[in-house]
N, C-alpha and C positions, 0 to 999 in steps of 0.2 A: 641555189634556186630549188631545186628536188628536195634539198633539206626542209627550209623554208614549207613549199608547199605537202612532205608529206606530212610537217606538226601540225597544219593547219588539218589535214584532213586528217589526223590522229583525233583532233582537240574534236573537227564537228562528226565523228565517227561516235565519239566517247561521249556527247552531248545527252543523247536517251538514255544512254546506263547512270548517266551523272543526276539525269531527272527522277529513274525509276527507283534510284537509291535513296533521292531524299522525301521521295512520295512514300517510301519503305521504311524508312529510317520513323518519318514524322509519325507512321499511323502505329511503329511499334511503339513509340511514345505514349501513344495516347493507349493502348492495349495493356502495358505493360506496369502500372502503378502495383498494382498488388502483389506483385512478383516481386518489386523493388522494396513495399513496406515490409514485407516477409525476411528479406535477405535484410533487414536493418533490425530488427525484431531479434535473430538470429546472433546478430551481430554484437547487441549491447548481452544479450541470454549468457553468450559465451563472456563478455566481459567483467560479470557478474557472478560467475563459474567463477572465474580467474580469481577475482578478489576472495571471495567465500576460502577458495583454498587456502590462498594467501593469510588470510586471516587465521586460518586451523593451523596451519603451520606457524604463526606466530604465537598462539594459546599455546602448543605442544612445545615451542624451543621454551618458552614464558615457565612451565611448569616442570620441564627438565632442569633448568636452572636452579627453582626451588627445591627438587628432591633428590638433587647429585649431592655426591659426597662433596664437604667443604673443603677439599686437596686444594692447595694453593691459596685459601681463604688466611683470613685474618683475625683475630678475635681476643680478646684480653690481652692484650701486647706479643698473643704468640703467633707468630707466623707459621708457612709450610706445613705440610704433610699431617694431616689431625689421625690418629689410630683410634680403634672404634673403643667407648667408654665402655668400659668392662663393671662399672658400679650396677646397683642395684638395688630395691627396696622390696622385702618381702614382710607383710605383715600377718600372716599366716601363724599361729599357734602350732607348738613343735609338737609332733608323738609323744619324743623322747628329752622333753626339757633337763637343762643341765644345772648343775648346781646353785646357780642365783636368777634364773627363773621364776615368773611369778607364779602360783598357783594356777594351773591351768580349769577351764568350763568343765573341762574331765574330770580334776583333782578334786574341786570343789562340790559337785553330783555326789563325788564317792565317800567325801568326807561326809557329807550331811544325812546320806543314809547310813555310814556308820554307827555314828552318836545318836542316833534317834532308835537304833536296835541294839546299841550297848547297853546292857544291863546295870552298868556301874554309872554310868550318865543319864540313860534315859531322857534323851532331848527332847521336848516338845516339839507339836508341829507348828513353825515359826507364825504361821496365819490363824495358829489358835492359844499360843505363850501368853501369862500374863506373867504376874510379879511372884506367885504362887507354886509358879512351873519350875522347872529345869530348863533354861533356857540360852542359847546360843550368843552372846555377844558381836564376840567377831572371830572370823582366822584368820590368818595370813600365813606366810611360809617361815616354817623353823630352818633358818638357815644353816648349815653343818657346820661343823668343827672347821675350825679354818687349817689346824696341819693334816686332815684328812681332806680337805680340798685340796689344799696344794700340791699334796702327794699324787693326787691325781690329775693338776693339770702339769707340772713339774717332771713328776719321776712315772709316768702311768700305769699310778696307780688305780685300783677300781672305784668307781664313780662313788659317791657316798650316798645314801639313802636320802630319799625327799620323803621331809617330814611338814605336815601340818602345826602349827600353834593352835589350838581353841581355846577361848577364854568364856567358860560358862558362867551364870549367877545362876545359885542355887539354888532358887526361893522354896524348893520342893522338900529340902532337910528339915529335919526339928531346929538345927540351930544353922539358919539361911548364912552360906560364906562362898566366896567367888573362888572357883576353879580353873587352873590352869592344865591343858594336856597337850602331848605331844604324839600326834597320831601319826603312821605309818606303818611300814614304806607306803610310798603312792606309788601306782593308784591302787592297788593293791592290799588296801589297809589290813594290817594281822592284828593289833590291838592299839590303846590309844593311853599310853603311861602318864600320871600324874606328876606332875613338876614342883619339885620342891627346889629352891634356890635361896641359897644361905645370905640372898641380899635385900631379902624381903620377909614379912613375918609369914609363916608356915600356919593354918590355912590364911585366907585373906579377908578379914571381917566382912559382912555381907555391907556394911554400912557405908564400906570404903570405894565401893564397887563405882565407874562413872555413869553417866545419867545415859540413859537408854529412851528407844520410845516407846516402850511398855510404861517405864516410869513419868514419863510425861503422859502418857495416854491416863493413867492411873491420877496423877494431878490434878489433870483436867476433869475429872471425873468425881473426884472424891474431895475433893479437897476445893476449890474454884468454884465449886456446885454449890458449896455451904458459902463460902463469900457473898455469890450474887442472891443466894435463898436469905440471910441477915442484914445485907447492907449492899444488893442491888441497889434502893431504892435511893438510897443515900450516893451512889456512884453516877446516876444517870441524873440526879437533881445537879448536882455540883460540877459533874463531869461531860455527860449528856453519853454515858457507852457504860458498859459492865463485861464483864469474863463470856459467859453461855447466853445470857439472855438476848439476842441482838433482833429488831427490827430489821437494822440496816447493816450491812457490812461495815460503814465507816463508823459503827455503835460497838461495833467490837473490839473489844481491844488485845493488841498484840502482847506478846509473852517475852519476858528476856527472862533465863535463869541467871541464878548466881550464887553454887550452891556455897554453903560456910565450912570453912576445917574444922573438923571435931575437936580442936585445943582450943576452941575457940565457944563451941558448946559444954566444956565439963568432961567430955566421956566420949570414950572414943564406939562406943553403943550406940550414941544417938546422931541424927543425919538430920538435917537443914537445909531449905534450901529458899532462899529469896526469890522472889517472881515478883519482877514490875510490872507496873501496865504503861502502854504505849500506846497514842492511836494509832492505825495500820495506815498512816502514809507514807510517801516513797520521799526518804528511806526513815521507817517507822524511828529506829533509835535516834535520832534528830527530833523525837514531838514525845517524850515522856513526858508520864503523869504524874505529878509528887504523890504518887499512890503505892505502896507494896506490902505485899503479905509473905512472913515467913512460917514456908510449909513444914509439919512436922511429918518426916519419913521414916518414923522407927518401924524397925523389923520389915516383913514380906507383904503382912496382908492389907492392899489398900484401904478397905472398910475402917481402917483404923486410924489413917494420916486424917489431920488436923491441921488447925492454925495458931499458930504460937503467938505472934507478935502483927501489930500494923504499924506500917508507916504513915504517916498522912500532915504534909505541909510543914515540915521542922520539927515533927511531936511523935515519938514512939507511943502504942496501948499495948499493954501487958493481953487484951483480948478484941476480940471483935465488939463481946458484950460495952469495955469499956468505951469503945473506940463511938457505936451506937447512943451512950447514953452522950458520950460529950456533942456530939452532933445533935442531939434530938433538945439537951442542954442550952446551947447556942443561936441566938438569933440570928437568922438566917440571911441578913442584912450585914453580918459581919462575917462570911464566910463566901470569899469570889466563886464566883459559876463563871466556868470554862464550858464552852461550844468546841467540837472538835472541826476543824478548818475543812475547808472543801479540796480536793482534791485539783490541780488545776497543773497548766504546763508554767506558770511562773510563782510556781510555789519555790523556796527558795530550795528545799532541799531534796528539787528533781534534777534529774541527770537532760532536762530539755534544756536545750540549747537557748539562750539568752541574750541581748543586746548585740551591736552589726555584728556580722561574718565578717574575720579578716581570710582570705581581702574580699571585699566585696562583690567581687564574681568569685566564684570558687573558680582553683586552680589545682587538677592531681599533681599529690605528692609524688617524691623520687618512688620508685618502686627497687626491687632485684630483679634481675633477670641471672641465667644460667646457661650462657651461652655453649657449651658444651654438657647440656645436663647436670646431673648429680656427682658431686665427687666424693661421695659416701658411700659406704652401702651398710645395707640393718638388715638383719636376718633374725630369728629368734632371739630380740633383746641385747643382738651384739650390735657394736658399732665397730666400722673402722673408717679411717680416717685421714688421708696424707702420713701416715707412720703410726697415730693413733689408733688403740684399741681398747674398748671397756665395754661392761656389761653393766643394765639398767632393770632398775624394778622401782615398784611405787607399794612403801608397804602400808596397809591398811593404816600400823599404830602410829609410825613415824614419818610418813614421807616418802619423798625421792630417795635412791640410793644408787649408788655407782659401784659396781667392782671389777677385782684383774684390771688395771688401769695402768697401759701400756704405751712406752714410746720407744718406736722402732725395736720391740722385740720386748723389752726391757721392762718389767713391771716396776710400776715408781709408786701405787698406790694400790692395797689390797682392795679397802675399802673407802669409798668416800658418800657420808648421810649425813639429812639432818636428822637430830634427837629427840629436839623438842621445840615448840613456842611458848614460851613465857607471858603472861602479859598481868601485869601489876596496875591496879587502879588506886585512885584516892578522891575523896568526896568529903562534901558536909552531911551527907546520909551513909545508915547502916548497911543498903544496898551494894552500895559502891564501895566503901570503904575497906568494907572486910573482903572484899572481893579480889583474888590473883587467879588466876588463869590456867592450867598445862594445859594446852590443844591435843595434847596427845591424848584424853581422858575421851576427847570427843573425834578421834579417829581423824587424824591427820589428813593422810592418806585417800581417805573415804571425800575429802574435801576438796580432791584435784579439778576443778568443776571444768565444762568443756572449754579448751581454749579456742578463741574467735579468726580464722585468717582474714591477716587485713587487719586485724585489731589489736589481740595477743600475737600474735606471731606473723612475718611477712608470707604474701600467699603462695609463695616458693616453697613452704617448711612442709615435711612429714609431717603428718598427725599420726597419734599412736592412741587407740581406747583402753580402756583400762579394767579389768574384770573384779569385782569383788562378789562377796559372798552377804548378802542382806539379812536384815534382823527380824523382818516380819514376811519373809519369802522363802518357796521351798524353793526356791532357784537362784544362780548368780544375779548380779545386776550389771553392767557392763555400761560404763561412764565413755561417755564418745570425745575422745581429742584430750585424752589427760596428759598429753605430753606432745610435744613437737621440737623437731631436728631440722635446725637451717642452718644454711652456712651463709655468711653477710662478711662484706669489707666494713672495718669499721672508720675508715677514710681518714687514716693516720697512718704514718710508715712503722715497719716494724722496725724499719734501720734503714739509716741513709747517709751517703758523706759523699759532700759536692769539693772536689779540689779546683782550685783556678789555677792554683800556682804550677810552672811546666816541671819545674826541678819534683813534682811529687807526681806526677804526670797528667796531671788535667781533665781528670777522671770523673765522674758521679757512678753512686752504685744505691739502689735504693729499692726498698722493698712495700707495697702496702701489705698491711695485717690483715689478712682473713684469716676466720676462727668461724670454728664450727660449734654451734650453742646447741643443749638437752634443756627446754625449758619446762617447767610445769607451773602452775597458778593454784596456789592453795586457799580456798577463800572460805574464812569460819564467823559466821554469820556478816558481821558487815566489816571484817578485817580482810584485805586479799595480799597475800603475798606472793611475789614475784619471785620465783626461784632458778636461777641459770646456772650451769656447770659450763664452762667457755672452754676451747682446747685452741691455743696458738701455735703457731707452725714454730715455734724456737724450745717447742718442749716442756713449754709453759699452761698450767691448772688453773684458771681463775672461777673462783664460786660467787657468786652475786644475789645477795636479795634485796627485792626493794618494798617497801610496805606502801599499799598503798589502799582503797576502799576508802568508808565512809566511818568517819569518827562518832564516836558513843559520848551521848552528852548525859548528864551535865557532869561529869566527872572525868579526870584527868587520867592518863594509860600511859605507861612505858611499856614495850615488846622488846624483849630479848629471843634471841632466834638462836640455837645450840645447835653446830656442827658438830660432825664424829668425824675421825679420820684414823684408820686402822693401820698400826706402824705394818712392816713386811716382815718384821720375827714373828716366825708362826707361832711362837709359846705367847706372842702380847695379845 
């Protein structure tokens, strides 16, 4: 009972506090909204804090990943532990070039003020030379005696002197004949010795010399000027273009030389040279003209070159004169008039693209990649290479060249170049027919034009520029990308053998072929050759050309292409 009634008077004791609290409670209800949107405000601020970080620290783990060492990564079938690639590509020109280095920007400055202050050459200054001058051809590097190389890379011996080759045309003597010297040391020049070699005739008739562009400038000038001045008129009626006189660019007609052997003139005195006309479309020797004139180039003085002979439609003229009368002769009814074509992208012998795309969405091709960088490294014209070692130049007369060409230690090739290009033609005209080729007369070398990444070469390769010395410039010329170094699988094994059988143990052992290629692209007017030196990891040399450009109509060509290969007896 006492229990009983003191919960009751507990319960109505506690009755006003139970009121005042919810009278208290209710009014901070209603007082206290802004306090409450604040603390929720507050609430998501911080939760939005949280993620922010969250997120930084995801970018920061995201791009540690990317720029950690690949320890433990995977990659061309190698697994484990990658050590740092020690290769390297320096294209930098040496101080102290070594014996089959190319002519360096230095060598070449010091050669040209040389012979321009030698009293025994007197070279012209190449932006004022004509046919009249003493005038510079080409140089390139006289490479050394090869048992004085060796001696020095061999038994170390002292390095051998870097000498200059220059080939001048004389036209400044009484009796005009082409000079050969060999200036040195570089860069240092002391004097510059004339070259006499028991395997060519001692001097070099000036007749014999190869075509320059003083002598085309001279051409065009002397000789191409009287064509259009007698028988313009007759070339734009029949033709609708002439040599100098053009309206319109597509009125002009383009040049191909093709000069003649003097066995072929009578006398080894007098010089020849055939110039066709072409219209300048792309690619012009695709659209000749049954038109040509053979220039008479005896001796130096231009004022002098003439025209010997025309061609015109199956008919040789002993002159221009007769060539005029038969034309002014002939009714003009029996003689076709040609229009030269308009230039267009579906003309047939442009390089635009023509009928569907396969496939008809385009799709990129395979590319390279180099998942561990370069496994080469090129220093001043050296290569090395998985065990391989050789040294590279591009010379002006010949070409590419390789030398000291070594595997794993061991020289296997002194030297390895090409010689020469040959190209032999055959026609029902005098132009073409008598016409054969050495590229080497028109600087090889000089013709390494830039290779394309992505096009000529994959866009993984080295590119290497190339310096020469120019004919109407007091300074070098420097050709951009004359050469490029890639290394590609060529997605064939070098060797492989799958056993099944248990008794031989049930084994595969197999190897893909990567080879590291020196390409260069030698392209002489609308011929381009592809030229590779390939090095395979079994110690194996493969040389490769492939011909390819744009064929010369209407007459038929064979191209023979001359390797050199220098045995390792230093007396060969």
């Amino acid at each position: 009972m006492v229990y009983r009634s003191s919960r009751r008077q507990a319960e109505r004791d506690s009755e006003p506090e139970a009121e005042t609290l919810q009278e208290f409670s209710a009014e901070t209800r209603g007082m206290d909204k802004p306090s409450k949107l604040r603390r929720q405000v507050g609430l998501w601020r911080t939760v939005a804090i949280l993620l922010a970080c969250l997120s930084l620290a995801l970018v920061i783990a995201v791009a540690v990943l990317l720029t950690r060492d690949e320890s433990g990564s995977c990659g061309g079938g190698i697994c484990g532990d990658t050590v740092e690639n020690p290769n390297y590509v320096d294209l930098s020109e040496p101080s102290k070039p070594g014996p089959f280095h190319d002519l360096t920007k230095h060598e070449i400055a010091k050669v040209l003020d040389f012979i321009a202050n030698d009293p025994n050459i007197r070279a012209a200054d190449p932006q004022k030379a004509n046919l009249l001058s003493s005038y510079m051809y080409t140089m390139d590097l006289f490479p050394a005696k090869k048992a004085e190389v060796l001696k020095y890379l061999d038994n170390n011996g002292p390095a051998p002197a870097r000498q200059a080759r220059v080939i001048m045309f004389r036209g400044d003597l009484p009796k005009p004949v082409v000079e050969e010297y060999a200036c040195g040391p570089l860069p240092e020049i002391k004097s510059c010795s004339l070259i006499k070699s028991d395997k060519r005739r001692n001097p070099v008739e000036f007749s014999l010399r190869p075509v320059s562009i003083m002598e085309f400038d001279a051409v065009f000038e002397n000789a191409l000027s009287q064509v259009d001045k007698n028988l313009g008129y007759i070339l734009k009626d029949v033709y609708g273009g002439s040599y100098t006189d053009c309206p319109e660019p597509i009125q002009c007609f383009k040049l191909y030389p093709s000069p003649m052997a003097t066995g072929l003139v009578g006398s080894i005195e007098k010089r020849r040279l055939w110039v066709w006309a072409e219209y300048p479309l792309e690619y012009y020797v695709s659209h000749p003209v049954d038109f040509g004139v053979l220039v008479v180039l005896d001796g130096s003085d231009p004022s002098k070159f003439g025209i010997d002979k025309i061609w015109f439609r199956g008919n040789l003229y002993n002159s221009m004169a007769e060539f005029a009368s038969y034309y002014n002769s002939t009714s003009k009814d029996k003689i076709l008039h040609i229009r030269p074509k308009k230039l267009s992208k579906d003309l047939f012998s442009t390089m635009n693209l023509r009928g569907d795309p396969q496939p008809a969405k385009p799709l990129r091709p395979p590319t390279l990649v180099e998942p561990d960088g370069k496994r080469y490294t090129l220093k001043d014209r050296k290569v090395e290479y998985l065990g391989w070692s050789f040294n590279f130049r591009m010379s002006a007369l010949t070409g590419p060249a390789l030398y000291d060409i070594r595997y794993k230690g061991e020289r296997i090739v002194y030297e390895m170049a090409m010689n020469e290009i040959a190209v032999f033609y055959s026609a029902d005209n005098p132009l073409q027919k008598t016409t054969d080729f050495l590229d080497s007369g028109a600087l090889i070398g000089t013709h390494s034009k830039s290779l394309v990444p992505g096009g000529d070469c994959p866009e993984t390769a080295t590119f290497v520029n190339q310096t020469f010395s120019g004919q109407t410039l007091r300074e070098h010329v420097e050709i951009p990308r004359a050469f490029c170094l890639f290394e590609n699988n060529n997605g064939y094994p070098l060797r492989r053998h799958l056993s099944f059988s248990q008794s031989e143990g049930a084994f595969y052992n197999g190897m893909l072929d990567s080879v590291l290629t020196l390409r260069s692209a030698i392209t002489v007017v609308n011929y381009d050759y592809i030229v590779d030196f390939i090095f395979h990891q079994n110690g194996v040399i493969e040389s490769r050309i492939m011909s390819t450009g744009m064929v010369s109509l209407p007459g038929c060509y064979c191209s023979i292409l001359i390797m050199r290969e220098t045995a390792l007896n230093p007396l060969i």
